[in-house]
C-alpha positions in Angstrom: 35.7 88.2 64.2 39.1 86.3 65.0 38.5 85.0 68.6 41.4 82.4 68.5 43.0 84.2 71.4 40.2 83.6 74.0 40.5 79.8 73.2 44.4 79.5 73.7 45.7 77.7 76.7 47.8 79.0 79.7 50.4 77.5 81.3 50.5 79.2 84.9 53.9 79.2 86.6 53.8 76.1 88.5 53.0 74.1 85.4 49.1 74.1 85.4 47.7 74.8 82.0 44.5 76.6 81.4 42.4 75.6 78.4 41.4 78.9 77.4 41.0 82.4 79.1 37.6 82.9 80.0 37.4 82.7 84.1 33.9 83.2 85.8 35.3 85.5 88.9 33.8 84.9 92.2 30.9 85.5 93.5 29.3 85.3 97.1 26.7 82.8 95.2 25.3 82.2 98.8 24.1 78.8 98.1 25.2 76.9 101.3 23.2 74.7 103.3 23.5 77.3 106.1 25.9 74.6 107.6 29.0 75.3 105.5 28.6 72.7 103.4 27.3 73.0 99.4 23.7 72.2 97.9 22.9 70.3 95.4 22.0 73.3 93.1 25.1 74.8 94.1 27.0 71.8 93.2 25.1 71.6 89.8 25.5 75.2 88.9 29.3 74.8 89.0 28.8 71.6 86.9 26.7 73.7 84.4 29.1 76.3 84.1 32.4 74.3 83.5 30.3 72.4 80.8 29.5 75.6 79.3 33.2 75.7 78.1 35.0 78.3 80.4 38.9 77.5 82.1 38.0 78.4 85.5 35.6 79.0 87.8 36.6 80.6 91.3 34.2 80.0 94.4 33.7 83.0 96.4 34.0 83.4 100.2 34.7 79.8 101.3 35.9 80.4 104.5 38.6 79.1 107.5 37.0 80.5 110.4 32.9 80.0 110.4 32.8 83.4 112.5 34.5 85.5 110.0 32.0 84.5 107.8 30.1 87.5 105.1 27.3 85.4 105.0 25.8 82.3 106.3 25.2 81.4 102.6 29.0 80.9 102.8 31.4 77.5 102.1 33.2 76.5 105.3 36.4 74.2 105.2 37.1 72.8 108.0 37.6 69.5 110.1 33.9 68.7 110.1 33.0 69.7 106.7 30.8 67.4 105.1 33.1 65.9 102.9 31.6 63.9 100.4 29.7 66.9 99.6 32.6 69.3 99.0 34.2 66.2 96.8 31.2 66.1 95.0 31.6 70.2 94.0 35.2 69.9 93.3 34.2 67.2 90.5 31.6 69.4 88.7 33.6 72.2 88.6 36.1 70.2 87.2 34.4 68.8 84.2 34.9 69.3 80.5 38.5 69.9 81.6 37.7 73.0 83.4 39.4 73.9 86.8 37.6 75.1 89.9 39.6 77.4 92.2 38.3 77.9 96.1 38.7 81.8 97.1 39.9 81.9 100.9 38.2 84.5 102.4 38.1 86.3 105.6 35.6 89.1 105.8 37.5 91.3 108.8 35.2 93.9 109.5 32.7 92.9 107.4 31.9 89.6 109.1 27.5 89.1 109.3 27.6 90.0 113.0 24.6 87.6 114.0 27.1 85.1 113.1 30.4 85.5 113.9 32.3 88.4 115.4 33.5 91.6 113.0 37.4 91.9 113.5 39.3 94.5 111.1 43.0 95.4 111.5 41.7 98.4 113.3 38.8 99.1 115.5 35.7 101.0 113.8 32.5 102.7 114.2 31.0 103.6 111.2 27.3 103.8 110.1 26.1 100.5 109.5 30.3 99.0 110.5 31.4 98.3 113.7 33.8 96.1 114.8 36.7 95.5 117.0 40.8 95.4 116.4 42.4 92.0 116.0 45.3 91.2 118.2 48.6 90.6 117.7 47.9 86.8 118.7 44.9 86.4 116.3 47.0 88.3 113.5 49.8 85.7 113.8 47.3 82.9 114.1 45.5 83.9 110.3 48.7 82.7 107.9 48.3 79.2 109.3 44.4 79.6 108.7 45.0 80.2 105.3 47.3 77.7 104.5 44.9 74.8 106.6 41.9 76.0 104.3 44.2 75.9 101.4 45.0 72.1 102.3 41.7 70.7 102.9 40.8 72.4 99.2 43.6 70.4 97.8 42.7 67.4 99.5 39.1 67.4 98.5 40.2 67.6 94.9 39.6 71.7 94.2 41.8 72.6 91.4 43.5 75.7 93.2 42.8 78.7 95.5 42.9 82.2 95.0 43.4 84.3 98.4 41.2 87.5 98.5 43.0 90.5 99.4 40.2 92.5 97.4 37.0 94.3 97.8 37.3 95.6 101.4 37.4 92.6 103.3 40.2 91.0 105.6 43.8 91.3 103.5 42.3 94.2 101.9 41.5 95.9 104.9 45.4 95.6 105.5 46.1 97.3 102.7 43.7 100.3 102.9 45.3 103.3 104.8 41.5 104.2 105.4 41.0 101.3 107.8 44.3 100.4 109.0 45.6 102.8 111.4 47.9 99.9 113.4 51.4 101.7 114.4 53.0 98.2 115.1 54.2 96.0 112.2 51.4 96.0 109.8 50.8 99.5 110.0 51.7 102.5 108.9 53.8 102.0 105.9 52.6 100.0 102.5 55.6 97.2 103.3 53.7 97.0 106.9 50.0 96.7 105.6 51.4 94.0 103.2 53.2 92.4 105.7 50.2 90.1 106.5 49.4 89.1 102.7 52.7 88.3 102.1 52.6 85.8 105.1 49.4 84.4 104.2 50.8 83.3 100.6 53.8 82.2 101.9 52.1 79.9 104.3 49.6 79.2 102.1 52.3 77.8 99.3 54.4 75.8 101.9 51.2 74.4 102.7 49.9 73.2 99.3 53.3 72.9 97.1 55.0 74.0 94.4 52.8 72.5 91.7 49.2 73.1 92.7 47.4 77.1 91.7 47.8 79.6 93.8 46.1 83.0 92.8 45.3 86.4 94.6 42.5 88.9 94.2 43.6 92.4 94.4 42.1 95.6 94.4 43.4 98.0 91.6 41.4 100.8 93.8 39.4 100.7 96.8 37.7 103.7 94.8 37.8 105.3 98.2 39.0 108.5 99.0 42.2 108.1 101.5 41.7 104.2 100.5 44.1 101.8 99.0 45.3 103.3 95.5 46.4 102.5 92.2 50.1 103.1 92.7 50.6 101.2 96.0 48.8 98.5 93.7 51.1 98.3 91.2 54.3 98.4 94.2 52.2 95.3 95.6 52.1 93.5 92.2 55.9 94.3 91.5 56.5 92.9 95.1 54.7 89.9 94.1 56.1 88.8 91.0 59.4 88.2 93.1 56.4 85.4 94.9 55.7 82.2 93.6 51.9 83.4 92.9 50.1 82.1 89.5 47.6 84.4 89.0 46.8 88.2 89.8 43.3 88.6 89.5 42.8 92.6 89.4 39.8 93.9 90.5 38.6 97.1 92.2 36.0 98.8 94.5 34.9 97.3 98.0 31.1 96.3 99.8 31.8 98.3 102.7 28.5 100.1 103.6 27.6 102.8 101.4 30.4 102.2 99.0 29.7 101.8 95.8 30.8 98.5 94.2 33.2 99.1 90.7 29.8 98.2 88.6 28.1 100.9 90.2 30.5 103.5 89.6 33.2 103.0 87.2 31.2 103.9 83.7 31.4 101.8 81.0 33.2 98.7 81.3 36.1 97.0 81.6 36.6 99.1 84.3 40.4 98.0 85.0 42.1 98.2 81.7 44.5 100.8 81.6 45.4 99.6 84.9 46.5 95.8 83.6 48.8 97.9 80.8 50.1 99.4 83.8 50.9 96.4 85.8 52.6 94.5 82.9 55.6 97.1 83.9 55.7 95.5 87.6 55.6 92.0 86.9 55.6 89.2 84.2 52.5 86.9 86.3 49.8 86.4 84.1 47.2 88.9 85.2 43.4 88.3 85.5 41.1 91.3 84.8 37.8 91.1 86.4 35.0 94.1 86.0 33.2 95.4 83.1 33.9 92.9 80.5 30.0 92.7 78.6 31.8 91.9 74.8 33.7 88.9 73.1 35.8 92.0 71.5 36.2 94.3 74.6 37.7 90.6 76.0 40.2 89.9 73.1 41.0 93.7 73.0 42.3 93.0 76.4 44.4 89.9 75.5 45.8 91.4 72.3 46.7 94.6 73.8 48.5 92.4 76.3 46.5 94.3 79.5 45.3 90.8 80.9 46.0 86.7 80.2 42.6 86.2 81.5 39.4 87.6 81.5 37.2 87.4 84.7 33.2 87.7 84.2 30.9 87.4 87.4 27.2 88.6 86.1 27.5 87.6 82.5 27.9 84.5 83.6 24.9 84.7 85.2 23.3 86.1 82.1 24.5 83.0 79.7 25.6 80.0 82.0 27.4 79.1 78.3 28.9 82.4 77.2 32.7 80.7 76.1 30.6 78.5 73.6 28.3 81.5 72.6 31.5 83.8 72.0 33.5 80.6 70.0 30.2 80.4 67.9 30.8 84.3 67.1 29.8 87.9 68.3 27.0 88.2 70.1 25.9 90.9 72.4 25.0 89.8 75.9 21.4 91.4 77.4 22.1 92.4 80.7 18.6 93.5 82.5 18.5 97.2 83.5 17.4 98.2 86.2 16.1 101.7 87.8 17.0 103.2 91.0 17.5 100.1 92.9 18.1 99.9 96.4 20.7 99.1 97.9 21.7 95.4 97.5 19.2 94.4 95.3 21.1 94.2 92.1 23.3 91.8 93.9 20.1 90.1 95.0 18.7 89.5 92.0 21.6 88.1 90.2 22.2 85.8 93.1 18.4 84.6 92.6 19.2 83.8 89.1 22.1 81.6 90.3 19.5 79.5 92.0 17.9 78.9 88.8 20.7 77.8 86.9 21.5 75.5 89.5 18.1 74.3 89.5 18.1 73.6 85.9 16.0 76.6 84.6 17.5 79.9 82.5 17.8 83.0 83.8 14.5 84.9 83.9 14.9 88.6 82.7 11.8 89.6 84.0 12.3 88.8 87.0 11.2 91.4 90.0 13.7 93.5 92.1 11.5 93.7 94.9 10.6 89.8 95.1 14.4 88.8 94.4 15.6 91.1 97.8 13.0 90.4 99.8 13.7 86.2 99.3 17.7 86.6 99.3 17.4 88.9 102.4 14.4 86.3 103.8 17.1 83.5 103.1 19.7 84.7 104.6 17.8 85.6 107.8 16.6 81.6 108.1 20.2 80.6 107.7 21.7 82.7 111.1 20.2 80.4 113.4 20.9 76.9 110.9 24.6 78.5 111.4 24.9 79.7 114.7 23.2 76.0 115.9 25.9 74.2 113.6 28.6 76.5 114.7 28.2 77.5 117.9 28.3 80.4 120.1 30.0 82.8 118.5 
């Protein structure tokens, strides 16, 4: 099989070339110290990856504001981030000539309540999602948030940022009809509910320059009935190539309670394909497809039939820490473990227990149990609330 294409570089917009087009998308890898600040596996697990030959690696959740926080396993940048740490992660994930990208998140209404305070553009009370509305003040206070986080990634030597306006949390609540129900101005209308993510990446590219990688995460579906659809998704994207963004990384699906995440629900993979042919209509930014992607042919089907520049993979990643040198060496198919009637939350727990092996050194471990993996990610997370609120503060 003729793989060339996967290993041709990318020159983004403001003059930053990508070795080849393999990405691992983020994930919430929760590996913080509970403080904000990176571990050592976490720092050698982004090492391991760029040395396993992909172009980029994103960092998931790294947060601003420590009380908007998903989870306490989260990155915080801030003015009393341990520095030499973060420095440290920025370096591994830039070896081998690979480039590590910070994701700016905000999780809205989906901030972990025991540790920060769950604001969405619109008050809710949902089953198992509550939280209150953000005020005009704190709205006009989050572009400057942004572009400070964005700052202190450059600083420390990150190779870019991708803002995440994706998967139900903060920008993407803006965007969803389903949870914003504001009737000032970023309400109402799709140019209101945009409003705010068009001031985020304008602050956030004042902030940072004209020569340093700015991407965006954007649902191509909530995959929510009265949520944010496909064809205000492709009016964002056309509205954004007239931007000075790098990257759209498409996406889809959101972690609000109950929801079902894209993997869960949108068949047989890649899940956004027809949607990237789509969007090369509204805009000529090299686009990111993340979801789905299990083959070296399903990801040069989606470069030759010009539906993506990149390919985004999260969980085979996980599977083969190495997969851009596996593909080069030629097909292979990629076991994924399969798993029967899970609960909720445990798929995403195991995978993230695997993340602690790589980190540690060790290969993923297929047989791994479902039951053991949630019960120490949910047992991890629940030691971390009071490292975090004691570092952080009342909240």
């Amino acid at each position: 099989m003729q793989t060339d294409p996967l290993f041709t570089p990318l020159t983004l917009p403001c003059g930053v070339t990508l070795k080849n087009r393999l990405a691992k998308s983020a994930m919430s890898d929760s590996l913080g110290d509970g403080r904000g600040n990176p571990t050592q596996t976490q720092i050698h697990l982004y090492e391991r990856w760029a040395n396993g030959g992909l172009a980029l690696s994103i960092i998931g959740e790294v947060q601003g504001d420590p009380f908007a926080a998903e989870k306490p396993g989260n990155l915080v940048l801030g003015p009393n981030s341990e520095e030499t740490l973060l420095r440290a992660l920025a370096r591994s994930g830039a070896s081998d000539d690979a480039r590590l990208f910070v994701q700016l998140g905000h999780a809205g209404a989906m901030t972990h309540a025991p540790t920060g305070k769950p604001k969405g553009p619109s008050a809710l009370d949902l089953p198992g999602l509550a939280c209150a509305a953000l005020s005009n003040d704190e709205i006009a206070a989050l572009p400057d948030q942004f572009a400070q986080t964005a700052q202190r990634a450059k600083a420390l030597g990150f190779g870019g940022v991708q803002i995440h306006a994706a998967h139900g949390f903060l920008l993407s609540q803006f965007l969803s009809p389903l949870f914003n129900k504001r009737t000032d101005a970023y309400g109402g209308s799709l140019r209101n509910r945009s409003r705010l993510l068009f001031e985020v990446l304008e602050a956030v590219r004042a902030a940072v320059g004209s020569d340093f990688p700015v991407a965006i995460k954007l649902n191509a579906t909530d995959q929510l009935v009265g949520g944010f659809a496909q064809a205000e998704a492709l009016q964002v994207i056309a509205a954004l190539d007239r931007t000075s963004i790098d990257l759209i990384d498409i996406s889809g699906g959101t972690y609000f309670p109950g929801a079902k995440s894209a993997s869960d629900s949108a068949g047989a993979g890649p899940y956004f394909l027809e949607f990237g042919k789509a969007a090369r209509d509204h805009t000529t930014k090299p686009l990111m497809l993340t979801g789905g992607f299990k083959t070296a042919e399903q990801a040069l089907h989606a470069i030759k039939e010009n539906a993506a520049d990149m390919i985004g993979l999260a969980r085979a990643f996980v599977v083969d820490p190495d997969l851009p040198k596996t593909w080069r060496r030629g097909p292979t198919k990629i076991a994924f473990p399969r798993f029967s009637q899970p609960p909720e939350g445990a798929i995403t727990a195991w995978y993230t227990q695997q993340l602690t092996r790589l980190g540690q050194g060790m290969m993923p471990d297929p047989d791994a149990d479902l039951a053991e993996a949630l019960a120490a990610y949910t047992a991890r997370d629940q030691a971390r609330i009071a490292v975090w609120n004691a570092h952080f503060g009342d909240h």
